[in-house]
C-alpha positions, 0 to 999 in steps of 0.5 A, spaced: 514 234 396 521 236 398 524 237 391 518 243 390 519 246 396 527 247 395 524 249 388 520 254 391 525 257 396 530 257 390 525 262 386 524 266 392 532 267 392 533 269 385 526 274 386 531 278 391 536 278 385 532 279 379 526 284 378 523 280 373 523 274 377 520 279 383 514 281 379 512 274 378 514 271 386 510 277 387 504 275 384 503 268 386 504 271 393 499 276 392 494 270 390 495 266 395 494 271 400 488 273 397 486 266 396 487 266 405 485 273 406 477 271 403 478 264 407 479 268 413 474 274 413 468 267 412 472 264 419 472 270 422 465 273 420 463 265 422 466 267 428 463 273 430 469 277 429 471 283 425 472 281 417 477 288 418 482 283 421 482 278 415 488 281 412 493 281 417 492 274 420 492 272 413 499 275 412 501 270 418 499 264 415 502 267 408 509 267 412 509 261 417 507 258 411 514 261 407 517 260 413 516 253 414 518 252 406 524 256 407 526 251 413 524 245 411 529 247 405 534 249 409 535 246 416 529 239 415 531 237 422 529 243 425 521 242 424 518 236 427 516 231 421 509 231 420 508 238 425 507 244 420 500 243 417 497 241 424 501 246 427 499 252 422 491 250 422 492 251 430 495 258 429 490 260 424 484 257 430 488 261 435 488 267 430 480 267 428 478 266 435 482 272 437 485 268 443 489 273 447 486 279 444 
């Protein structure tokens, strides 16, 4: 929904601006990325990697996701239609997989 994600990205702007806002944009990033990190750590464990990797791979799904909300906000055009979900599960693949670690 393209009218949410400019939404989002507007709530991301004024969190710079305004602390109160900070507080509550650092929250639901917060939760989210605790959301990803568990999801992470169960692929990773799943893959026979370690679980110690969780964090730093889910902030990179974390913010490929905010990038493309910013982008998708800013400059559509720039994101080939349809490609960000499939793109990003293939980033979290290559992630857990450890493919050129």
């Amino acid at each position: 929904d393209p009218e949410a994600v400019a939404c989002w990205v507007a709530i991301a702007a004024e969190a710079i601006r305004d602390p109160r806002v900070k507080k509550a944009f650092e929250a639901a990033l917060a939760e989210t990325a605790g959301f990803l990190e568990r999801l992470v750590a169960d692929a990773l464990t799943k893959a026979r990697r370690p679980a110690r990797d969780a964090r730093a791979v889910a902030a990179t799904l974390l913010a490929t996701m905010q990038g493309y909300f910013l982008v998708s906000a800013t400059a559509p055009q720039l994101i080939p239609p349809g490609s960000a979900a499939g793109t990003t599960r293939r980033l979290a693949r290559l992630l857990v997989q450890g493919v050129g670690s």
